[in-house]
C-alpha angles and dihedrals in degrees: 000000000000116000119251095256104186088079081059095040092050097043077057097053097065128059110262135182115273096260093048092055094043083060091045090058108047083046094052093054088054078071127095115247084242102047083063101046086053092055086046087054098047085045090062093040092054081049078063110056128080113253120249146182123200138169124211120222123188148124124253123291086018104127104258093122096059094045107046101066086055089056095050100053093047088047103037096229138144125255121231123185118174096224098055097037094058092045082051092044092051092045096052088042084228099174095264095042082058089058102049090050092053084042084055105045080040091061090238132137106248097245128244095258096052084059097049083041089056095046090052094063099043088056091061097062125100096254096066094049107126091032140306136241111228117210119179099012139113093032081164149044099239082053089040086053093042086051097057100037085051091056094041091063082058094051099244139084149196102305100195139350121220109210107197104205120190131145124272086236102049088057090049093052085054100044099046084058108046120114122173126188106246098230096036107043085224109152129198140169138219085227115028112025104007121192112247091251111027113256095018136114108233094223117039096011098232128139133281141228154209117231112232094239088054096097141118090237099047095037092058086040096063093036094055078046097048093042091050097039094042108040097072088051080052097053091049086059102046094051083072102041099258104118118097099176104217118217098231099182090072128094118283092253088049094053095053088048084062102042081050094064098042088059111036 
């Protein structure tokens, strides 16, 4: 199978130290030839395309992890989740990855604008040229209001807000019935998507699990905690027409129909 060429195409669209580049090079021959006029093609399609920016909201369990990289890829964005982009900021010891390491050894929180801070840096690289999906940021209104003072010194905004409604007791059907298979990631349900034999992994046969956070009690916990804590982010948006609400409970296929016309 070809390699994924675009991580070797984008080490060599920035400037890099000799070595670096040395390495860059004798990886990017290892690549069909195309492999790489694929990734050309798919580059001048992305010149093509109108920038966005777009937040995800949703609770968990919603959906919003089977449909963003699709919209990545039809949009050409980048994808930016909190959670990975600290841990990245903090590894590459970018200046406000340095903060919020001194904020964590510390045992404080990481403040709200060295979030926005970090999100600031990641939305100049390359990869977010043309725009950027945000999933997990902004939970309230004041980072809702940072965000989007943040982006209006750049002369841009959120562009649409994708609200992922589904109800409490569907999310708690799926995940009640949820198992994974630890070294895999595979995931199946009694239900939905059952294993061949119950309680068994299809391809190495081992067992299943449940993860500890699939459970009734600390399902409804962090729901109470999402719908409190997200409506309010919801209504800021809305007072601006940003806001396009996604039927969740729908098939996949059903779901992207709907993303598609919130964005074209």
């Amino acid at each position: 199978e070809d390699q994924d060429p675009s991580e070797f195409l984008f080490a060599l669209s920035t400037p890099a130290p000799r070595t670096q580049e040395a390495m860059s090079t004798m990886e990017l021959a290892e690549v069909s030839t195309d492999a790489l006029m694929r990734e050309v093609q798919r580059r001048l399609e992305c010149q093509a395309k109108p920038d966005k920016r777009l937040i995800l909201i949703g609770p968990p369990g919603c959906g919003k992890g089977t449909q963003s990289p699709k919209i990545k890829t039809d949009h050409c964005l980048c994808h930016l989740a909190t959670g990975d982009m600290l841990r990245a900021a903090v590894s590459a010891g970018t200046p406000n990855g340095i903060r919020a390491k001194n904020a964590m050894e510390s045992g404080a929180l990481v403040s709200d604008d060295i979030v926005v801070g970090i999100i600031e840096e990641a939305i100049k690289t390359t990869a977010c040229r043309n725009g950027f999906i945000l999933d997990g940021f902004p939970r309230t209104v004041p980072q809702a209001e940072m965000l989007d003072k943040m982006l209006s010194m750049k002369g841009v905004s959120v562009d649409r807000v994708l609200d992922f409604q589904i109800p409490d007791a569907v999310l708690v059907e799926r995940i009640e019935g949820r198992w994974i298979h630890a070294n895999s990631g595979r995931s199946y349900h009694t239900k939905f998507f059952p294993p061949k034999v119950a309680g068994v992994d299809d391809v190495t046969g081992e067992p299943l699990m449940k993860r500890k956070d699939d459970n009734v009690d600390t399902l409804k916990s962090r729901l109470s905690a999402f719908h409190a804590q997200t409506q309010p982010v919801i209504d800021y948006y809305s007072r601006s027409e940003r806001v396009t609400a996604i039927a969740a409970n729908k098939p996949s296929k059903e779901v992207e129909a709907q993303i598609a016309s919130a964005l074209n």
